[in-house]
MIDOSE-1310 file (N, C-alpha, C; in nm, 2 decimals, decimal comma, always signed):
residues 248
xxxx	+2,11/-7,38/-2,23/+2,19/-7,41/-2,11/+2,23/-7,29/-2,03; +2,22/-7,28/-1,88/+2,24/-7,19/-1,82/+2,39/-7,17/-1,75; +2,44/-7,06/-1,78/+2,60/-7,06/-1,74/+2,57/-6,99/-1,57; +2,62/-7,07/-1,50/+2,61/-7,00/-1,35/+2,71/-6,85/-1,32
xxxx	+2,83/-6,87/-1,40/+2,93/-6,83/-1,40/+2,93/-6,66/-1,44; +2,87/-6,69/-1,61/+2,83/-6,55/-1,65/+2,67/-6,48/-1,59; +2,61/-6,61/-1,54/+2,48/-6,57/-1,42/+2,56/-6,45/-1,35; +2,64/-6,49/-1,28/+2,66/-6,45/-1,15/+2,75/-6,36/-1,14
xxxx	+2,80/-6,29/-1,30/+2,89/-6,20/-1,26/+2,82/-6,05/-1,19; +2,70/-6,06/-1,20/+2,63/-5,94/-1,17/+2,57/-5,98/-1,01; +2,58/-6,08/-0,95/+2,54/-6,11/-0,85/+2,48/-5,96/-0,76; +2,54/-5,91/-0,73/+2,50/-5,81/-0,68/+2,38/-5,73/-0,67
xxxx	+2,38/-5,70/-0,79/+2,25/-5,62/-0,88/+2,14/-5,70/-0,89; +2,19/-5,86/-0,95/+2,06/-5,96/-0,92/+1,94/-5,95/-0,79; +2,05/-5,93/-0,71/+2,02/-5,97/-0,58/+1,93/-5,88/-0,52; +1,98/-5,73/-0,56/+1,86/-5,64/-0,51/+1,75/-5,63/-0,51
xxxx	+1,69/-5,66/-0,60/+1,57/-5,71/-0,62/+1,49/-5,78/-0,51; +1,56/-5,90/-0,54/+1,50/-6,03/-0,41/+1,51/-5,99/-0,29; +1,61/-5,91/-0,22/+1,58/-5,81/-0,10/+1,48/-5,76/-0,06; +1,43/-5,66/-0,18/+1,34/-5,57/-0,19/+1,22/-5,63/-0,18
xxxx	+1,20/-5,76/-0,24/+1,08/-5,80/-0,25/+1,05/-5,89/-0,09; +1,17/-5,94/-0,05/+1,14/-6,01/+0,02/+1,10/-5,91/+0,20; +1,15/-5,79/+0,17/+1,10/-5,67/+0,26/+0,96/-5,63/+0,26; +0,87/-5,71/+0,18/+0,72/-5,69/+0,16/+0,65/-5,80/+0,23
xxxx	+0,75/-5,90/+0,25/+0,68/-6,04/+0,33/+0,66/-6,01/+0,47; +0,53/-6,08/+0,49/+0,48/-6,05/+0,66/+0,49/-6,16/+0,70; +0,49/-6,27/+0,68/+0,50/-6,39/+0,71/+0,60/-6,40/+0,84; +0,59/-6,46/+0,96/+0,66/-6,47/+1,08/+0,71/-6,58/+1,10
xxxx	+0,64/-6,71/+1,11/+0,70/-6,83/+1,11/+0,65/-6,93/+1,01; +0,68/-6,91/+0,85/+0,61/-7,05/+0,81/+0,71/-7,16/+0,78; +0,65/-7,24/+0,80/+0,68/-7,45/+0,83/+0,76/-7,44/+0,70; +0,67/-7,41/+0,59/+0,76/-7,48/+0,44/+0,75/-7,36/+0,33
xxxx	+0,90/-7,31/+0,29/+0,87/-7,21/+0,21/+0,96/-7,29/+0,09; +0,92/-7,23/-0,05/+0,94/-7,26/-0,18/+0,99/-7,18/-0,24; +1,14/-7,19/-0,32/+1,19/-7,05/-0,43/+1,16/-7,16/-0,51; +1,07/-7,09/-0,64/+1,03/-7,15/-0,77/+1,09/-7,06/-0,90
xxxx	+1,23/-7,15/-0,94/+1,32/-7,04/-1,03/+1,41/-7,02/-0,94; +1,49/-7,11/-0,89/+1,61/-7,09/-0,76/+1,71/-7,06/-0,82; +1,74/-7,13/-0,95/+1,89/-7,07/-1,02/+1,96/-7,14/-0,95; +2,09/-7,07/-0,85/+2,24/-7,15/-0,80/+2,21/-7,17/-0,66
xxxx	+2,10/-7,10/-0,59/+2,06/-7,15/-0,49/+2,10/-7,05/-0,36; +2,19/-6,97/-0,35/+2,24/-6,85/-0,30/+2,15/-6,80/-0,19; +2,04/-6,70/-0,29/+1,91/-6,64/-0,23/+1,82/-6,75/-0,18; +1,75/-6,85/-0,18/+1,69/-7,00/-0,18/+1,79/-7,00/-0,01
xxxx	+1,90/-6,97/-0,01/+1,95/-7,03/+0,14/+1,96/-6,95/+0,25; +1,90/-6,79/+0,18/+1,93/-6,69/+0,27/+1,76/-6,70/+0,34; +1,67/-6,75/+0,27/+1,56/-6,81/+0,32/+1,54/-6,90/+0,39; +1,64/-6,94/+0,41/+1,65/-7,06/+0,55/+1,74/-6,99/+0,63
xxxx	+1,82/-6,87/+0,66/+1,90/-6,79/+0,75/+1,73/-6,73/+0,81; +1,68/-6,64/+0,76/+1,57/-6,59/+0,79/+1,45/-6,64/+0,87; +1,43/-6,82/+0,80/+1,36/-6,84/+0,89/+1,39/-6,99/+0,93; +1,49/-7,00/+1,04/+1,58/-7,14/+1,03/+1,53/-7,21/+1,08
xxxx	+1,37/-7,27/+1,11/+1,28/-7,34/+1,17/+1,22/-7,41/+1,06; +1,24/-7,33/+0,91/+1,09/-7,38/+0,82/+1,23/-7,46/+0,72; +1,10/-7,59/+0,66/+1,20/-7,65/+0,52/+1,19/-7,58/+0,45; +1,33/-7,56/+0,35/+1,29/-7,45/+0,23/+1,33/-7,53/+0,15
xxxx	+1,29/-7,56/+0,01/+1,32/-7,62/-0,11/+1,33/-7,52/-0,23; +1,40/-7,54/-0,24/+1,44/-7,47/-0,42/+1,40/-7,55/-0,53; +1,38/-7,53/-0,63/+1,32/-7,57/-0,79/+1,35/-7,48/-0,89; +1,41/-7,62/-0,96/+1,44/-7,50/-1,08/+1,49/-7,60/-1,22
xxxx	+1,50/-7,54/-1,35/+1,48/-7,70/-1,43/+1,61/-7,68/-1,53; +1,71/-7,61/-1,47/+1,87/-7,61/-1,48/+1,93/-7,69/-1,39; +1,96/-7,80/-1,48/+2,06/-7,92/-1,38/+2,20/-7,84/-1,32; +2,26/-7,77/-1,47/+2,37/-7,68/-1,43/+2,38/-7,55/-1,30
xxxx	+2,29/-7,52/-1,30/+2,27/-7,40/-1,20/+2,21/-7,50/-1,05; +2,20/-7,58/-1,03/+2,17/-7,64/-0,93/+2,29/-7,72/-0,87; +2,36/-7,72/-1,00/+2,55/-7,80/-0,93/+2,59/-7,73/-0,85; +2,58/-7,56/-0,85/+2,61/-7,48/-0,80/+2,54/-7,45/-0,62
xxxx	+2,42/-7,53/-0,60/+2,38/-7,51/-0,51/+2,43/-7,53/-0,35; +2,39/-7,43/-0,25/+2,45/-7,47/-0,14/+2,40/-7,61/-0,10; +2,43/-7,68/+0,04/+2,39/-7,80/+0,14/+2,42/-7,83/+0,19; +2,43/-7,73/+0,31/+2,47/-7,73/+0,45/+2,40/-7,74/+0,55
xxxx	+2,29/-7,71/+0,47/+2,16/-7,77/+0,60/+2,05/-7,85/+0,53; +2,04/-7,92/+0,68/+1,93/-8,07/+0,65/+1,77/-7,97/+0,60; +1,76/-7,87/+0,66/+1,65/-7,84/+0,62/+1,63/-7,74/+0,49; +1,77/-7,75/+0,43/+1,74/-7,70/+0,26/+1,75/-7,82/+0,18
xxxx	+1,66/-7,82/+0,09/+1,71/-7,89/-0,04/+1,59/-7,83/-0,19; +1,70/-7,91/-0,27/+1,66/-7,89/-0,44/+1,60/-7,98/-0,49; +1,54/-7,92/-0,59/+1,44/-7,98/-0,66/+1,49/-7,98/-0,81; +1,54/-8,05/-0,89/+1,52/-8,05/-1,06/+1,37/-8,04/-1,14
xxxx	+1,30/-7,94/-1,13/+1,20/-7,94/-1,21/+1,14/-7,79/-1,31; +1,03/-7,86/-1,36/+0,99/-7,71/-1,45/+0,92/-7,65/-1,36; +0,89/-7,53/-1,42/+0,80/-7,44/-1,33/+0,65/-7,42/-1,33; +0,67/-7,49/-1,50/+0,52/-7,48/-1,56/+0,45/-7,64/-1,53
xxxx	+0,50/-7,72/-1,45/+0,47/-7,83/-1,39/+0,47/-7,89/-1,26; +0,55/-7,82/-1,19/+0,63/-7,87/-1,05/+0,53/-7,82/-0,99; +0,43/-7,87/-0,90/+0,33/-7,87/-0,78/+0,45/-7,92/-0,65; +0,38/-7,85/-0,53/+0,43/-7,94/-0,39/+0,32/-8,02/-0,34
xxxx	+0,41/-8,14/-0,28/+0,33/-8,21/-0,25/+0,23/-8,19/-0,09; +0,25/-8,08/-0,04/+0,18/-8,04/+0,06/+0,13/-7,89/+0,03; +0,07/-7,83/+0,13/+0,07/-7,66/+0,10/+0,18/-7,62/+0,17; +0,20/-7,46/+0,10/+0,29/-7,43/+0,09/+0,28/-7,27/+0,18
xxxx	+0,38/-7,26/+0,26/+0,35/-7,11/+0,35/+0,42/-6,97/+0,34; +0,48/-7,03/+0,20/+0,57/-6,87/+0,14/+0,58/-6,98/+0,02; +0,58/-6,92/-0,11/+0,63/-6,91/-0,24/+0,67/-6,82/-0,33; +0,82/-6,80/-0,32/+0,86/-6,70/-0,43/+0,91/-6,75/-0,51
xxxx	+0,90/-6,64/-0,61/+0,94/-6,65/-0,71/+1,02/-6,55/-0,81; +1,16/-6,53/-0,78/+1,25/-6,43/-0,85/+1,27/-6,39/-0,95; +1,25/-6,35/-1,06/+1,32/-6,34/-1,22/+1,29/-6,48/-1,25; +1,18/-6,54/-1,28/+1,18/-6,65/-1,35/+1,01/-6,68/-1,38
xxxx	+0,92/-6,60/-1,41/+0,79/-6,63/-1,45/+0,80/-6,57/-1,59; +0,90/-6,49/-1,62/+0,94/-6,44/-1,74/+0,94/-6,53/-1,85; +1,04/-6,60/-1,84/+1,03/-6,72/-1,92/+0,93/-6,85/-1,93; +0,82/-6,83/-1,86/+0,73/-6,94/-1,87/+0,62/-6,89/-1,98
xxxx	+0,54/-6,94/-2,04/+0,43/-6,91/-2,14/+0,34/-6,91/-2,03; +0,22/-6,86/-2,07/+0,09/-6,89/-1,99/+0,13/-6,86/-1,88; +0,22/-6,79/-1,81/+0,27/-6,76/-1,63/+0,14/-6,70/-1,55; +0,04/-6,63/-1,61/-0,06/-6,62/-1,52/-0,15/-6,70/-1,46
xxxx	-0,17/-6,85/-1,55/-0,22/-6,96/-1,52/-0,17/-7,02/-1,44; -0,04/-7,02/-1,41/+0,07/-7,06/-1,34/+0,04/-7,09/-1,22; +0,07/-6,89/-1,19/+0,04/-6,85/-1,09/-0,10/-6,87/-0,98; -0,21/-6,86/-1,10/-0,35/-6,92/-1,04/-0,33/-7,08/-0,97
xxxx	-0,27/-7,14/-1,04/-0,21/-7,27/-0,99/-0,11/-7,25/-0,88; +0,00/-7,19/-0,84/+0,07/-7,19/-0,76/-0,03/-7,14/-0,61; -0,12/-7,04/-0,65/-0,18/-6,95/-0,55/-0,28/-7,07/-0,46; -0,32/-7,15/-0,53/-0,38/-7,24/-0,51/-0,32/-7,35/-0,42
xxxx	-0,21/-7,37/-0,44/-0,12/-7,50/-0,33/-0,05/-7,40/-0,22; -0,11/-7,27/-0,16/-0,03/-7,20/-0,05/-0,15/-7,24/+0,08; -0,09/-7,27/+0,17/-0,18/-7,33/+0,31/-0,24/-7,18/+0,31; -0,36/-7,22/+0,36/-0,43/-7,05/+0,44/-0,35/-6,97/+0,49
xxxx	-0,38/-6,84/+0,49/-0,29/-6,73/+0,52/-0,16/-6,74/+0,44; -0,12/-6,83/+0,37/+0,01/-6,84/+0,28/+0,03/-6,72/+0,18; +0,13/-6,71/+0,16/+0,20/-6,58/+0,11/+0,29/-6,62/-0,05; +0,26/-6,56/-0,17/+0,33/-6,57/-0,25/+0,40/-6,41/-0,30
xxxx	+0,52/-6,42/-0,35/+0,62/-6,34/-0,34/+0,66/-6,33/-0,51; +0,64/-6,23/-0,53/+0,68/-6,21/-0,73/+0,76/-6,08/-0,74; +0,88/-6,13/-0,84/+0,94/-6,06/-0,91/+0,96/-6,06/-1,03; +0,96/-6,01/-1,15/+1,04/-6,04/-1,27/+1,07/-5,88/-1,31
xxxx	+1,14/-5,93/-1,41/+1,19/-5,81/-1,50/+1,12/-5,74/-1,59; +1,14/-5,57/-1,57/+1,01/-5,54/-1,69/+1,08/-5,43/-1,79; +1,18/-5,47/-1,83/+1,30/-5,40/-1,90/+1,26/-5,45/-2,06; +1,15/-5,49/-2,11/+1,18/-5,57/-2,23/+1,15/-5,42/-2,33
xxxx	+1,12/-5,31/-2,33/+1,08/-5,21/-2,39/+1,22/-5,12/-2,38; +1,29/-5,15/-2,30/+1,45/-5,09/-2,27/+1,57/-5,15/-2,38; +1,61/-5,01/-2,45/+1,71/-5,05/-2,56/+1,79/-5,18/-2,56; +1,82/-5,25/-2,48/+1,88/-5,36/-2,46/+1,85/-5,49/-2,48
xxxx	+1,70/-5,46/-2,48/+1,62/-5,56/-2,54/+1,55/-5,52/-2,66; +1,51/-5,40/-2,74/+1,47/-5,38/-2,86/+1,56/-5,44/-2,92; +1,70/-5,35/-2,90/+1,82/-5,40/-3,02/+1,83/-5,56/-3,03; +1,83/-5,63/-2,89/+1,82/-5,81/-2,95/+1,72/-5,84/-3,01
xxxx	+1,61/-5,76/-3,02/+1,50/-5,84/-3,08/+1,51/-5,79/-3,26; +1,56/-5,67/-3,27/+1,62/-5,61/-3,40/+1,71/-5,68/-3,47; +1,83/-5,74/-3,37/+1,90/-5,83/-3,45/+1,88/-5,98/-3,45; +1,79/-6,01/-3,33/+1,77/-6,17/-3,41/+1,66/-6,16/-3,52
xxxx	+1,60/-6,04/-3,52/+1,53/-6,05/-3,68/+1,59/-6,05/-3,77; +1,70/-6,02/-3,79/+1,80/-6,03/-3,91/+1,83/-6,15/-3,93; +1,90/-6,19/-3,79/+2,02/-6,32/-3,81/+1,89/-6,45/-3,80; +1,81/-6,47/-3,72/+1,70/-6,59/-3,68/+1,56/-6,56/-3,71
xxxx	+1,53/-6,51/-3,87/+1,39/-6,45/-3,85/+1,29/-6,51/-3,82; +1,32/-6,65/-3,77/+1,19/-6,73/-3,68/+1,18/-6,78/-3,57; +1,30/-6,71/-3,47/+1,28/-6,74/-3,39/+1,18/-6,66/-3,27; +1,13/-6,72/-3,20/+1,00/-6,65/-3,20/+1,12/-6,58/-3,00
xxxx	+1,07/-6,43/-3,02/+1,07/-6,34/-2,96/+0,97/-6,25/-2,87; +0,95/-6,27/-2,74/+0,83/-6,19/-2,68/+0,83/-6,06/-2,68; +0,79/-5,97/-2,72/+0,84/-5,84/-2,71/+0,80/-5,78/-2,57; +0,68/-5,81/-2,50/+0,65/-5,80/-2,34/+0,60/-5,94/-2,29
xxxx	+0,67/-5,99/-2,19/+0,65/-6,14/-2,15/+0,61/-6,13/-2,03; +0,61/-6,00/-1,96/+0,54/-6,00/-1,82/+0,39/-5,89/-1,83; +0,36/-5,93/-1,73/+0,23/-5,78/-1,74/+0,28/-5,67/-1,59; +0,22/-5,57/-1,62/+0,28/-5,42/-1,52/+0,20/-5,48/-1,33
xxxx	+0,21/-5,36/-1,29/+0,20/-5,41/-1,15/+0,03/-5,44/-1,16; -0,05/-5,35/-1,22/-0,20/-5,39/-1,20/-0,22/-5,49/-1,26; -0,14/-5,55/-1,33/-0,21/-5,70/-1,41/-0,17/-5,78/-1,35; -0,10/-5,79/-1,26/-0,05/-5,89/-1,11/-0,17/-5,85/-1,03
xxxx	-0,15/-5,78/-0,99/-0,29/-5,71/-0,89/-0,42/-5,79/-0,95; -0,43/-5,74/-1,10/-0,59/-5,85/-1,10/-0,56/-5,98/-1,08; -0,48/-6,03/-1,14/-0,46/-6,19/-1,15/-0,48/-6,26/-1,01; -0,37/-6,21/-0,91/-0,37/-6,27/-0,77/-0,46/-6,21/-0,70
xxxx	-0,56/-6,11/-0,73/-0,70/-6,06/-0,63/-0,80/-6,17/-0,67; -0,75/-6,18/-0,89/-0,91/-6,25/-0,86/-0,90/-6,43/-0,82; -0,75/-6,44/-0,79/-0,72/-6,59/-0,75/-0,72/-6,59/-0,58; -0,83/-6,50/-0,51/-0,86/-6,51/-0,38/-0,78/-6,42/-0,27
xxxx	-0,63/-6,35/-0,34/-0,54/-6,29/-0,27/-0,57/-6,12/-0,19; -0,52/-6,10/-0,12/-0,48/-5,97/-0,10/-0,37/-5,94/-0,16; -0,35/-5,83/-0,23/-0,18/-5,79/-0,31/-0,15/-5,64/-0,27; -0,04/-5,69/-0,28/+0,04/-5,54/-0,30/+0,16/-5,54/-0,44
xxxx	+0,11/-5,44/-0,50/+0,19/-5,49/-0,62/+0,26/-5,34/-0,68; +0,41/-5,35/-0,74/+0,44/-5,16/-0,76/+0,58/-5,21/-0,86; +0,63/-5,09/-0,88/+0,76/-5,12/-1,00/+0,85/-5,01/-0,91; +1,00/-5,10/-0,98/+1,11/-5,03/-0,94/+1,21/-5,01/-1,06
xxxx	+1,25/-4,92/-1,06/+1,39/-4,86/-1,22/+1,46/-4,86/-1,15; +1,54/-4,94/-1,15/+1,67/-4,95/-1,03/+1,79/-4,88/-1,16; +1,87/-4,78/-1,13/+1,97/-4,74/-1,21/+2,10/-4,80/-1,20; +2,13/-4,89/-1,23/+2,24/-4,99/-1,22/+2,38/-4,92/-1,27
xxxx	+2,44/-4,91/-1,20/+2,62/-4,90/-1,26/+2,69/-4,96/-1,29; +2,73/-5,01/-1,39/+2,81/-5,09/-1,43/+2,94/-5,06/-1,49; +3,04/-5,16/-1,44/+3,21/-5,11/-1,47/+3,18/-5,23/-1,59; +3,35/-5,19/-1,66/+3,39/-5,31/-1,74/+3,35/-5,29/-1,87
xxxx	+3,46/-5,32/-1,95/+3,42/-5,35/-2,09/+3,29/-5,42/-2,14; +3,20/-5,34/-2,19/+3,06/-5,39/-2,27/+2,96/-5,44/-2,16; +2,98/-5,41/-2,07/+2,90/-5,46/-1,96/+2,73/-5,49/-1,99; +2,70/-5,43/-2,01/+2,54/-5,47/-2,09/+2,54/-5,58/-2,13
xxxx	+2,64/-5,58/-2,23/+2,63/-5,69/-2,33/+2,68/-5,83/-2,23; +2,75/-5,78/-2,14/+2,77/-5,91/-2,02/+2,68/-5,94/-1,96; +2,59/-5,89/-1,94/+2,50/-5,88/-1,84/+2,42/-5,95/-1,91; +2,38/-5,90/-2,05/+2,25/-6,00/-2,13/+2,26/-6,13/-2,17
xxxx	+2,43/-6,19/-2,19/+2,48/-6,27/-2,21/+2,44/-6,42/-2,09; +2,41/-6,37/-1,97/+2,38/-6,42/-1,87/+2,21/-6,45/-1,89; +2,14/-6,37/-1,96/+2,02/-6,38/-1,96/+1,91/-6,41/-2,10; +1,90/-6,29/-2,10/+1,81/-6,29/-2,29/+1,84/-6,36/-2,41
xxxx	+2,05/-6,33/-2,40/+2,07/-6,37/-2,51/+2,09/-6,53/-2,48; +2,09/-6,58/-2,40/+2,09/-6,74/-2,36/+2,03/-6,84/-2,45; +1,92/-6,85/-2,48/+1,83/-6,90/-2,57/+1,88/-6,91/-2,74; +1,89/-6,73/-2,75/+1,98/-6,66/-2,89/+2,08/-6,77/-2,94
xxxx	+2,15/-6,76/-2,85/+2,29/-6,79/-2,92/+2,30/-6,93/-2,88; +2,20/-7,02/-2,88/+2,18/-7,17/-2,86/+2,14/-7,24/-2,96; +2,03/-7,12/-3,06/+1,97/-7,14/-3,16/+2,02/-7,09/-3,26; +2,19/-7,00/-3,22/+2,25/-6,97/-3,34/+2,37/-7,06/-3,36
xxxx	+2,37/-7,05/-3,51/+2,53/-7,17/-3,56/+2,61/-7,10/-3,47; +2,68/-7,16/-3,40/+2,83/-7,15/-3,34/+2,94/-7,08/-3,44; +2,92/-7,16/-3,49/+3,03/-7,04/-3,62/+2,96/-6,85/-3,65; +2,88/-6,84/-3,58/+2,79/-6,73/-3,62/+2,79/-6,66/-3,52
xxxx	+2,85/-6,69/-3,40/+2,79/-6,63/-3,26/+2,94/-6,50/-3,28; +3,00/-6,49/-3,32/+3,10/-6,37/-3,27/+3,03/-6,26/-3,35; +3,02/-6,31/-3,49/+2,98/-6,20/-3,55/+2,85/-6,13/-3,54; +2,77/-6,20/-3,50/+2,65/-6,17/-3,37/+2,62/-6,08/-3,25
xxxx	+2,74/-6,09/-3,19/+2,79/-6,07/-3,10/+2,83/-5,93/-3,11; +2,94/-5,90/-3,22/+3,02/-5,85/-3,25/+2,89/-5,70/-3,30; +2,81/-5,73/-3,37/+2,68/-5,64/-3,43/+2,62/-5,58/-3,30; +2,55/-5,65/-3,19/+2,49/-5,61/-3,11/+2,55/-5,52/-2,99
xxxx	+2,68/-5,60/-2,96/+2,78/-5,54/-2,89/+2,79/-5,35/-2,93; +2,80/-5,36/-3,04/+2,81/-5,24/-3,08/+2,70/-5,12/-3,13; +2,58/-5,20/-3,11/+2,48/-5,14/-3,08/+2,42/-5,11/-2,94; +2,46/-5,19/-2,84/+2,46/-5,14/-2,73/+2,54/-5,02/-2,66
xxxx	+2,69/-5,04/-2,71/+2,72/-4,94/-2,72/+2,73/-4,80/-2,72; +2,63/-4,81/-2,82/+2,56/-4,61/-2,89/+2,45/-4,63/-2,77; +2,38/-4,72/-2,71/+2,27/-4,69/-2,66/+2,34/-4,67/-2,46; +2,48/-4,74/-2,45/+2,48/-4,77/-2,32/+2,63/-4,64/-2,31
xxxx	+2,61/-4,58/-2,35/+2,79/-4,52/-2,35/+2,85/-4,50/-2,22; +2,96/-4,54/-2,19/+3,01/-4,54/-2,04/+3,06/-4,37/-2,02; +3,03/-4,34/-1,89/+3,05/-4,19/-1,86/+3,15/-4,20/-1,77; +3,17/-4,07/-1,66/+3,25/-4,12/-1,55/+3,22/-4,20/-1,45
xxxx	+3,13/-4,24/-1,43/+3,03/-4,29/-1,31/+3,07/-4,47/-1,35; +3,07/-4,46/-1,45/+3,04/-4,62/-1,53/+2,92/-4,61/-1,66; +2,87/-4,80/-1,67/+2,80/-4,73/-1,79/+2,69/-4,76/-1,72; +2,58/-4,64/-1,75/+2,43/-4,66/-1,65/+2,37/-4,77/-1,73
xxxx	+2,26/-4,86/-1,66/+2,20/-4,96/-1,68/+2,09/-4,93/-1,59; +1,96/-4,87/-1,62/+1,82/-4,85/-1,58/+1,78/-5,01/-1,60; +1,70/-5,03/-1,50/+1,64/-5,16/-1,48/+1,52/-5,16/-1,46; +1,43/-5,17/-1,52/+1,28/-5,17/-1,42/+1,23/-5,34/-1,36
xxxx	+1,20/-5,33/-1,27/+1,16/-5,44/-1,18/+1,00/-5,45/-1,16; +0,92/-5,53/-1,21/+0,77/-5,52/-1,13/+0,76/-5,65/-1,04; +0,69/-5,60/-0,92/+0,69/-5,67/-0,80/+0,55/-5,71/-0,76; +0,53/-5,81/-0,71/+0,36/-5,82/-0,64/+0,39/-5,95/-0,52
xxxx	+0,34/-5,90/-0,40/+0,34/-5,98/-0,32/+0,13/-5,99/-0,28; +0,14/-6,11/-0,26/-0,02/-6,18/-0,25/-0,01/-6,26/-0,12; -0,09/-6,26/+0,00/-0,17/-6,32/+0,10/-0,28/-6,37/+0,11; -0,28/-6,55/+0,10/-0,43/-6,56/+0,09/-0,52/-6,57/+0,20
């Protein structure tokens, strides 16, 4: 289950990303654009500020993060669905997709599939996270081997910017595809450990007894720690981002 709440205490940082990527799109006027992986719906509405002619629909297969969503205009709405299923029922003239191919299995097939329902000249927009090699994800994968030794863990669940590049060239596209290490600053007690709590560890501590999650908690927390130490600045949080935007 997805918490909007502890989602969103990083809003900020989230968000840069989806800026950045959305500064790659050429697209001028399209009719119908799609966020696939909308989450609370925020970014999903700044794509109807942008282009307030086209319907935009959001999708995403968090009932909870959708309660959250805006609906103030007739020409946004949401969708409750998966990602590794949800087709549109027309073509499609922008499809992005933010921090969320991460979590699908098989996402390059996905994508061959999604590339496929964009009207000619349609445009698909990729982001996810490429931090899984970044202490903050070793150490979770270190301690759910202790505490959950079956719970199955990806150690890299995206591919780098050329393996976007093949995938959407050889599914007909033009691409442009590159990575970003965004150096994040973060205030606050344990902040990392806030930050992952909103994301990776989500799943973790779903599949762990409830009676188990502090002391859990309490291990990794302090392993992040030695790895995240706060300075005067705050505590740094390197981030790497891979991006690929495709034109068919």
């Amino acid at each position: 289950m997805w918490d909007p709440t502890q989602y969103g205490r990083y809003a900020d940082e989230r968000a840069r990303p989806f800026h950045d990527l959305m500064a790659h799109v050429g697209t001028e006027a399209p009719s119908y654009v799609v966020d696939v992986g909308c989450g609370s719906g925020e970014l999903t509405a700044l794509l109807g500020t942008r282009w307030p002619d086209s319907t935009v629909e959001g999708v995403d297969s968090s009932a909870e993060m959708l309660a959250r969503a805006p609906s103030s205009s007739p020409r946004l709405r949401f969708t409750h669905a998966d990602a590794r299923t949800w087709r549109p029922e027309r073509p499609v003239d922008l499809l992005v997709s933010s921090a969320t191919m991460q979590w699908v299995d098989d996402h390059e097939q996905v994508l061959r599939e999604l590339v496929a329902c964009l009207a000619p000249g349609g445009w698909l927009a990729l982001q996810v996270p490429g931090n899984f090699a970044a202490p903050s994800h070793v150490l979770l994968r270190e301690a759910v081997a202790r505490w959950l030794p079956d719970f199955p863990m990806r150690s890299e669940p995206v591919l780098d910017p050329a393996g976007y590049a093949s995938v959407l060239s050889d599914a007909g596209c033009r691409v442009d595809a590159w990575e970003t290490t965004y150096l994040q600053i973060l205030a606050g007690t344990d902040p990392v450990l806030e930050w992952v709590k909103g994301t990776a560890l989500r799943p973790v501590l779903a599949a762990l007894p409830v009676g188990q999650h502090a002391a859990f908690l309490a291990e990794y927390g302090d392993a992040l720690r030695s790895a995240y130490t706060p300075g005067r600045l705050g505590t740094l949080f390197p981030f790497r981002r891979v991006f690929a935007v495709a034109h068919a």
